[in-house]
Residue frames relative to the residue before (quaternion, step in Angstrom):
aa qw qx qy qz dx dy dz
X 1.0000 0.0000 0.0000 0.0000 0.00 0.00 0.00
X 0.5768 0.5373 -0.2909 0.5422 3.66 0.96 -0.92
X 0.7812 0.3053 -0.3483 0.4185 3.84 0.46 -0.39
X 0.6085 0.4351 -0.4766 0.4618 3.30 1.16 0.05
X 0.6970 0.4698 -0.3638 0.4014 3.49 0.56 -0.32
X 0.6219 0.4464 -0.3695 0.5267 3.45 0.93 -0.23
X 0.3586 0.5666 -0.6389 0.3769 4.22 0.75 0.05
X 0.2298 -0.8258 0.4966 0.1366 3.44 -1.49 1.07
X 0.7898 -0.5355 0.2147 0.2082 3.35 -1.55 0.85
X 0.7862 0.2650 -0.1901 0.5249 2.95 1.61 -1.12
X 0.3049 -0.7248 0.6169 -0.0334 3.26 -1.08 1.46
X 0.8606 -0.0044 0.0821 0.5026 3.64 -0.77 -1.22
X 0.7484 0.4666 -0.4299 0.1932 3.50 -0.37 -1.57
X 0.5278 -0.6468 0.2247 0.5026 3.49 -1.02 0.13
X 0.5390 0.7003 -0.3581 0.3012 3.57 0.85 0.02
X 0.5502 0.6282 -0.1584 0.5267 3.02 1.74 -0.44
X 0.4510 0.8475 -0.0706 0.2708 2.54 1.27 -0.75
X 0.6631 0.5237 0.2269 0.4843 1.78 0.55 -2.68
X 0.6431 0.4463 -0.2595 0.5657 3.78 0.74 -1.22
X 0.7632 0.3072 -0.3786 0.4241 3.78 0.23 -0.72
X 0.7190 0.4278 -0.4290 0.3406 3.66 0.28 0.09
X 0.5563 0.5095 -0.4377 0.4892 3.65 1.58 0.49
X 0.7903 -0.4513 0.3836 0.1569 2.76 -1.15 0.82
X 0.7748 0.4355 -0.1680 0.4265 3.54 0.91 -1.38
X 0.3921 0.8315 -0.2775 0.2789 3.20 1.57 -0.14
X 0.6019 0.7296 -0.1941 0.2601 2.81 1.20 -1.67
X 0.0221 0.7245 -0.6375 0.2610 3.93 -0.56 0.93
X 0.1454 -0.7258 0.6580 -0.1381 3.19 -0.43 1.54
X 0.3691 -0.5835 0.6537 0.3098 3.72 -1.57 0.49
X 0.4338 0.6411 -0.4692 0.4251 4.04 0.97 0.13
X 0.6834 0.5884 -0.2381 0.3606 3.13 1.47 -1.68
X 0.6137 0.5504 -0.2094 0.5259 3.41 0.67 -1.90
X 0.7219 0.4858 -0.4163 0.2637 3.67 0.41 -0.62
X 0.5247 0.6995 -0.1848 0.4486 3.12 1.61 -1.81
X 0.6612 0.4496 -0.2971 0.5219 3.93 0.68 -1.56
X 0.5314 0.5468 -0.4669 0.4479 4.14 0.66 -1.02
X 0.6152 0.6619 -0.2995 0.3061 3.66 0.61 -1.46
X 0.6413 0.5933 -0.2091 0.4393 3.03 0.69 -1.76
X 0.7538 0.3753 -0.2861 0.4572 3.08 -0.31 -2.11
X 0.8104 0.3676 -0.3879 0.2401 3.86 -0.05 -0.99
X 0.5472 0.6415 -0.3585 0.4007 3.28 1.33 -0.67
X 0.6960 0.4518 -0.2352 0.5060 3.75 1.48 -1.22
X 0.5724 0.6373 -0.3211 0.4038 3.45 0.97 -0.02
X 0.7511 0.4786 -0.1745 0.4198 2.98 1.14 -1.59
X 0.5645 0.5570 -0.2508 0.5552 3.39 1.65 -0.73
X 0.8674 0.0444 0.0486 0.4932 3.68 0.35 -0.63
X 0.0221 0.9126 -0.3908 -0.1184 3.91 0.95 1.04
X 0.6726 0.4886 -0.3212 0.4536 3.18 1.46 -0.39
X 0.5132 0.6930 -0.4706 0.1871 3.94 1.09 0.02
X 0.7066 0.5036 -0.1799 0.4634 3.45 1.38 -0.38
X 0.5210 0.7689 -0.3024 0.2143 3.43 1.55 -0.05
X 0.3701 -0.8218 0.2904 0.3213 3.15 -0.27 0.11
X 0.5145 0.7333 -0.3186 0.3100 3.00 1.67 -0.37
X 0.5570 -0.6137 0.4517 0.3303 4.24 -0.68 1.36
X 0.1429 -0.7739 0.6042 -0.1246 3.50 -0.93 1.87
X 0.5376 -0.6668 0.4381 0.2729 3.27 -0.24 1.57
X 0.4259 -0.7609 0.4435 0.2075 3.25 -0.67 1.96
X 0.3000 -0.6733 0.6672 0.1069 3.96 -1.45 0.94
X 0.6006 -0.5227 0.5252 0.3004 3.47 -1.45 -0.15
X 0.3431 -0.7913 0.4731 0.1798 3.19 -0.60 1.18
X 0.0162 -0.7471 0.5436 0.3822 3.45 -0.72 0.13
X 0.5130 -0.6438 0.5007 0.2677 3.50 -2.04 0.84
X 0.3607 -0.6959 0.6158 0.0807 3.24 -1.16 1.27
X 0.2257 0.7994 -0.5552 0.0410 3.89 -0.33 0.34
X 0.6149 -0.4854 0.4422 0.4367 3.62 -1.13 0.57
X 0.3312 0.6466 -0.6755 0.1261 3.88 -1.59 1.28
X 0.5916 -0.5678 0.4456 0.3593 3.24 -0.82 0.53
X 0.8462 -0.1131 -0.2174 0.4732 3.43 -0.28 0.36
X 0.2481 0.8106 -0.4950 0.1905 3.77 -1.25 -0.41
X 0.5524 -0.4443 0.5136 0.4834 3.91 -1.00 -0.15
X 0.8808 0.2769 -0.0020 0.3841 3.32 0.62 -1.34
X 0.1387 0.7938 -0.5358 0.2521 3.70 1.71 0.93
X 0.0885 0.6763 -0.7253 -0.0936 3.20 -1.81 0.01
X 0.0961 -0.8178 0.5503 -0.1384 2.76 0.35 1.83
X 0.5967 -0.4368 0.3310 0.5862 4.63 -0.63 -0.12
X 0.7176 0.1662 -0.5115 0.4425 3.85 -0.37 0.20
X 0.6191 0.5007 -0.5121 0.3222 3.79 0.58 -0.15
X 0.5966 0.5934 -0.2970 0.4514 3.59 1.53 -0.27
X 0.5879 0.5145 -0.2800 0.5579 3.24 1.05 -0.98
X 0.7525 0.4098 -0.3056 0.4152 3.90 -0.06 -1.20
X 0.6316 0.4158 -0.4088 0.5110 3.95 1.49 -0.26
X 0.5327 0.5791 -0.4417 0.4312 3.57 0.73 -0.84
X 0.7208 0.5119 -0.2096 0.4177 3.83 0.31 -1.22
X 0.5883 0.5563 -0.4080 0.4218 3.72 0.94 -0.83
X 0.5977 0.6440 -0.3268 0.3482 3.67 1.33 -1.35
X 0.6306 0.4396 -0.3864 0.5096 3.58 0.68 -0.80
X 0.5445 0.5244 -0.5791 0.3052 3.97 0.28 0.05
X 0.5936 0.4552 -0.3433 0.5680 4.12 0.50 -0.71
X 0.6893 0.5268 -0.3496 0.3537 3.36 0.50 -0.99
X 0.6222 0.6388 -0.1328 0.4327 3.43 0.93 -1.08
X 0.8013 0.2294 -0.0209 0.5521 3.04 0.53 -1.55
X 0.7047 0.0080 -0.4031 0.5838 3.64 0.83 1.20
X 0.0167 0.8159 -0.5451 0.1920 2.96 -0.60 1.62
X 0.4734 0.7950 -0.1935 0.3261 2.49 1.82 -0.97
X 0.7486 0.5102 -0.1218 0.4055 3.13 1.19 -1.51
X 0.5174 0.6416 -0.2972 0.4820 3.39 1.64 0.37
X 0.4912 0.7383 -0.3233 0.3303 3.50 1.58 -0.15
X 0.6663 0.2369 -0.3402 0.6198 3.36 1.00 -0.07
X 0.4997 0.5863 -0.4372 0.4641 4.47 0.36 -0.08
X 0.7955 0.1903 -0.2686 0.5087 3.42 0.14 -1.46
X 0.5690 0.5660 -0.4753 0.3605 3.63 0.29 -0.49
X 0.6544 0.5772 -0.2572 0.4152 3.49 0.90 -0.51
X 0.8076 0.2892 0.0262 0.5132 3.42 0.61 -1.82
X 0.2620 -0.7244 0.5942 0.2313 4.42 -0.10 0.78
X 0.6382 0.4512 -0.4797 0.3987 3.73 0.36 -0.36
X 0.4978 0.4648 -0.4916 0.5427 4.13 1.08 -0.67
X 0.8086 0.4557 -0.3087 0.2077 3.87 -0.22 -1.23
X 0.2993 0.7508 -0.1942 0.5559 2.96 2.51 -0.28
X 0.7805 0.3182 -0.1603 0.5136 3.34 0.08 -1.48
X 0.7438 0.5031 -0.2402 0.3687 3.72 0.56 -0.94
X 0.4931 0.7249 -0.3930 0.2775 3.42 1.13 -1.31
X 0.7607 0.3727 -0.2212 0.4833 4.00 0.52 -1.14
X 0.6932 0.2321 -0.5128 0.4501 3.78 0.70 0.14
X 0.1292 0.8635 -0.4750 0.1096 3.95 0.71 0.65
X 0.6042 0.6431 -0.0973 0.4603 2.89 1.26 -1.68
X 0.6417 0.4952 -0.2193 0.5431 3.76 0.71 -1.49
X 0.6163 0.6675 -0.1728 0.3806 3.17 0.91 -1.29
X 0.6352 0.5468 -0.1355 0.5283 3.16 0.53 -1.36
X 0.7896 0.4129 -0.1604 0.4245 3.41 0.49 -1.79
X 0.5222 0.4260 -0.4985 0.5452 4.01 1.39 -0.57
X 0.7839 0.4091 -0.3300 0.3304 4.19 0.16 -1.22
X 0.5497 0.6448 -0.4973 0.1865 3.62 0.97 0.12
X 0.6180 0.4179 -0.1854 0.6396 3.44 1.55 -0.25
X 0.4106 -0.6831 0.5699 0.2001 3.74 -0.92 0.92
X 0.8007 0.2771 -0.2793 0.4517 3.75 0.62 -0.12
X 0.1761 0.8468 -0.4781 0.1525 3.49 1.34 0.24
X 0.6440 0.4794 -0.3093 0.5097 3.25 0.85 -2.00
X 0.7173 0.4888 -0.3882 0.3098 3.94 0.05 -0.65
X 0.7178 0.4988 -0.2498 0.4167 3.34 0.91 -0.89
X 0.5277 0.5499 -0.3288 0.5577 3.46 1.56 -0.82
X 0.6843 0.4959 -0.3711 0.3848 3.83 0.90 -0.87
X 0.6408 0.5415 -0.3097 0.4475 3.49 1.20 -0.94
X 0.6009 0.6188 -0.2851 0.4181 3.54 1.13 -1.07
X 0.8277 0.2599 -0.0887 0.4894 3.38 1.01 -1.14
X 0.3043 0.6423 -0.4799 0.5143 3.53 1.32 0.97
X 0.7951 0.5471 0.0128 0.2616 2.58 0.06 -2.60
X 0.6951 0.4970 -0.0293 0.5187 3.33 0.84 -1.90
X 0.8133 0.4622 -0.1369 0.3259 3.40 0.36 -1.60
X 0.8366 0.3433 0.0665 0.4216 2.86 0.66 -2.47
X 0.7539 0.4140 -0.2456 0.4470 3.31 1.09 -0.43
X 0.5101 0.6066 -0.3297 0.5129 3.31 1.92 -0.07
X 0.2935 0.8911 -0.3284 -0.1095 3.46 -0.93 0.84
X 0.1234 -0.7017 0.6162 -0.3357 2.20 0.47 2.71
X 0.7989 0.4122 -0.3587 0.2515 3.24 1.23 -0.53
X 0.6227 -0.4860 0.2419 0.5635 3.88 -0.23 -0.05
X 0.6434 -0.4178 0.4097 0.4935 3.38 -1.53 0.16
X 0.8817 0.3722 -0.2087 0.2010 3.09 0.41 -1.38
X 0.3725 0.7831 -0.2789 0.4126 3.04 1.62 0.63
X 0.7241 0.4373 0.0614 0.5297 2.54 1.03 -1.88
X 0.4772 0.6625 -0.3483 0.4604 3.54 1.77 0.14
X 0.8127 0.3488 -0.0701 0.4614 2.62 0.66 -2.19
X 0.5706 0.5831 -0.4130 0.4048 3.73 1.31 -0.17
X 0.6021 0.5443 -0.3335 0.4796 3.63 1.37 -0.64
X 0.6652 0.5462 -0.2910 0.4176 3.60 0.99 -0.82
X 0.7561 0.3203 -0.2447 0.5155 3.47 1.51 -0.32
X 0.5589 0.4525 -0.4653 0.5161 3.50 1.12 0.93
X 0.5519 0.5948 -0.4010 0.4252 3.60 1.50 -0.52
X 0.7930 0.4658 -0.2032 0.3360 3.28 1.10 -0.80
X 0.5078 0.7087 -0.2388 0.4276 2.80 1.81 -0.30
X 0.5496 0.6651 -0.0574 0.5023 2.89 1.76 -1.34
X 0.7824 0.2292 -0.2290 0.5318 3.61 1.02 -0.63
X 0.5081 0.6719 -0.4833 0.2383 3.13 0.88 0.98
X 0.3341 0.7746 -0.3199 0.4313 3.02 1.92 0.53
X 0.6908 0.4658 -0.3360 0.4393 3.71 1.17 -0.12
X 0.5642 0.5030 -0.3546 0.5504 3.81 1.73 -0.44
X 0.7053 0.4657 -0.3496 0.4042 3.76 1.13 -0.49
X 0.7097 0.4238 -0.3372 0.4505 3.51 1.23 -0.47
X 0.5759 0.4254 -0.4615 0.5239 3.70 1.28 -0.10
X 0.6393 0.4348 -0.4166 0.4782 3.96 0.48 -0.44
X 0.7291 0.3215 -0.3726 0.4757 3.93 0.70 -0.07
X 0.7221 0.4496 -0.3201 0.4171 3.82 0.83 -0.07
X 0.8119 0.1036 -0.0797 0.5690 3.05 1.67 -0.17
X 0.1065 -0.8380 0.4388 -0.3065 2.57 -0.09 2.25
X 0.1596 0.7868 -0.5766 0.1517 3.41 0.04 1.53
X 0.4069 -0.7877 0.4336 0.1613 3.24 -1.33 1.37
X 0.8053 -0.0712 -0.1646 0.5651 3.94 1.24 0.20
X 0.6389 0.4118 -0.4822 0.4356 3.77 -1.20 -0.53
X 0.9269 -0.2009 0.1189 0.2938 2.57 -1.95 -0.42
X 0.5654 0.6073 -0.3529 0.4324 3.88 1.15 -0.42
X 0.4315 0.4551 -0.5051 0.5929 3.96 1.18 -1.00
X 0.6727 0.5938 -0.3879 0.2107 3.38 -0.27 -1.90
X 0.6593 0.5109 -0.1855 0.5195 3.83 0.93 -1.40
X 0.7503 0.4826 -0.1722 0.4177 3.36 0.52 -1.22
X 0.6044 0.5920 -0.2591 0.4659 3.76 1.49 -0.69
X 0.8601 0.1475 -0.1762 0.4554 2.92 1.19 -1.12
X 0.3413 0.5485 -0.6124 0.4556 3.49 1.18 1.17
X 0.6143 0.6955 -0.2170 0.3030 3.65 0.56 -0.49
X 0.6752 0.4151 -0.0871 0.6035 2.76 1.73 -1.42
X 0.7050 0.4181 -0.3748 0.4333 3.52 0.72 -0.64
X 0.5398 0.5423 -0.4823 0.4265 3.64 1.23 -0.87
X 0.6481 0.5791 -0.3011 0.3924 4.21 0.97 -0.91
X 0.5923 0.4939 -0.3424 0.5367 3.53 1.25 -1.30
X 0.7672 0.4381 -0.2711 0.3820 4.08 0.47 -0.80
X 0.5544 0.4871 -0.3713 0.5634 2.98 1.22 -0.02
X 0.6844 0.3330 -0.3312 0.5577 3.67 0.24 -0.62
X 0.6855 0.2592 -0.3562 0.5797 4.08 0.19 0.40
X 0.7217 0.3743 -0.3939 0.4288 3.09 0.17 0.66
X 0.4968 0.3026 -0.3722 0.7233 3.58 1.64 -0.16
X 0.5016 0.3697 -0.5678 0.5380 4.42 -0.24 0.10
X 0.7421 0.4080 -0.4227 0.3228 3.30 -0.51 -1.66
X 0.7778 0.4273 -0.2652 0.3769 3.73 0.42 -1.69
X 0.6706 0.5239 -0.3627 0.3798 3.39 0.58 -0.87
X 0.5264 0.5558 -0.4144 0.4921 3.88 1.02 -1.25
X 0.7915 0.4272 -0.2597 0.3515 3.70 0.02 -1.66
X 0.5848 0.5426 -0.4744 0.3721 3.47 1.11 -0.80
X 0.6391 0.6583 -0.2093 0.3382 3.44 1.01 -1.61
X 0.7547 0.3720 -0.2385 0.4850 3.69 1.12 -0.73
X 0.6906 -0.3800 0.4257 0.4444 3.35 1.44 -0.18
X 0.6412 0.6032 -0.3441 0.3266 3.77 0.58 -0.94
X 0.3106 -0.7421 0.5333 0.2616 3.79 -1.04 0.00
X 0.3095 -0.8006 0.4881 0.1581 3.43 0.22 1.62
X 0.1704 -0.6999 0.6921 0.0459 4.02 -0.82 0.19
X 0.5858 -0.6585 0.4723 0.0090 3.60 -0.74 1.11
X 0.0188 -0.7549 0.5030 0.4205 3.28 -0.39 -0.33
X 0.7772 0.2173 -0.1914 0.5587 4.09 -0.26 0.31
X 0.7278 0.3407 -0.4695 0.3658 3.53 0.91 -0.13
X 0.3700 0.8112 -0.3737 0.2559 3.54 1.18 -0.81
X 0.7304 0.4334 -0.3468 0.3981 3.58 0.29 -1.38
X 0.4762 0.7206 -0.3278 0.3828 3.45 1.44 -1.52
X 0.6901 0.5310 -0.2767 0.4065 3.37 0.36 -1.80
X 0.8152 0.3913 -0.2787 0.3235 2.95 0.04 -1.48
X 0.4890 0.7354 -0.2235 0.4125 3.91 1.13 -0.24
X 0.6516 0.4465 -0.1814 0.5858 2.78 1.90 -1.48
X 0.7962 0.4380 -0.1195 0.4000 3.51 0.58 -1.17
X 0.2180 -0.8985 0.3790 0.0387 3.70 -0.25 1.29
C-alpha cells in the first residue's frame, strides 16, 4: 500500500519537471511511514488533543518573559523555543517545490537553512526521532519551563497535522488540468503556513512573547500542564 501511495505526481509537464529536479520534492515511503508513527503514537497518548469537538473554556494561565520562575523565558528558554520551530518547517518542505521554484526571493530566504535541511532529510526517520526527542526530553520534562515546553508542543502539534496534506497528495494523484492546478496550490499554501508560522514563532519566541498558533495552540495547551 505504501508503494502505491508514494508513486509520484510529477511526470512529464514542464513544471513537473521542474519539481523533480529540486531538491524539496523528495517524499520517501520511509517518510509517509514515520508521519503514520507520529500521528498514532500522539493520538494514542492524548485522543482528545486533536478533536474538534468545543471544550468548555478553562482559565488560561499567562506565560510572560521573567527571569526566573516555572514559567521564565529567560535567553536559552528563547533560543531552545525559537529552534523547536524549524522542526514542522523542515519536515514539510517538501511542499515548497512548486512556490520556491517559482518565486527567487523564497529561494533567497531559504538558501542558508539548506544545509540543516539536507542534514534533517539525510535519514528517513530523522523527523521521528527529533519528534520523540522533543516529546520525551522536552515536553514531558519539567525541569523545563512552561514556556518551553508550550511552544515546543505547538511545534510537534503542527508537525503532526501534516499528515492530512500527505494523505490527500498520496491518494489523490493527478498528473495535469485542473487537479495538478488544485494540488499545486494545496501544496503551496500548506508551505506558505508553515514558513509564517516558523517567522511568526521564532521572531516572538526570540523577544520573549508567547506566540499562539492558529489551530494548533489550543491542542498544545491541553498537552502541557
Amino acid at each position: 500500500l505504501l508503494d502505491l501511495l508514494s508513486s509520484t505526481l510529477l511526470s512529464s509537464s514542464p513544471v513537473k519537471r521542474m519539481a523533480m529536479s529540486n531538491p524539496l520534492s523528495t517524499v520517501t515511503p520511509q517518510t509517509f511511514s514515520y508521519k503514520l508513527c507520529t500521528a498514532s503514537l500522539f493520538s494514542l497518548k492524548h485522543p482528545s488533543s486533536l478533536s474538534l469537538t468545543r471544550n468548555p473554556i478553562r482559565p488560561r494561565r499567562l506565560i510572560t518573559a521573567k527571569s526566573n520562575g516555572s514559567d521564565s523565558a529567560d535567553a536559552p528558554d528563547r533560543l531552545i523555543s525559537a529552534i523547536c520551530y524549524f522542526y514542522p518547517f523542515f519536515d514539510g518542505i517538501q511542499y515548497g517545490k512548486y512556490v520556491v521554484t517559482q518565486f527567487a526571493p523564497l529561494q533567497v530566504l531559504i538558501q542558508p537553512l539548506v544545509p540543516a535541511i539536507k542534514v534533517f532529510k539525510s535519514f528517513p526517520f530523522n523527523g521521528f526521532l527529533v519528534f520523540l526527542t522533543l516529546y520525551f526530553v522536552v515536553v514531558r520534562n519539567p525541569n523545563f519551563s512552561r514556556y518551553v515546553r508550550f511552544n515546543t508542543m505547538q511545534a510537534i502539534v503542527l508537525d503532526v497535522l501534516l499528515i492530512f496534506p500527505d494523505l490527500l497528495e498520496r491518494s489523490f494523484n493527478p498528473r495535469d488540468g485542473f487537479g495538478l492546478d488544485l494540488l499545486m496550490s494545496l501544496d503551496s499554501t500548506v508551505f506558505l503556513f508553515l514558513l509564517v508560522c516558523l517567522i511568526y514563532g521564532s521572531s516572538s519566541c526570540l523577544l520573549g512573547q508567547l506566540p499562539r498558533l492558529p489551530i494548533v495552540a489550543e491542542a498544545a495547551d491541553r498537552q502541557v500542564l
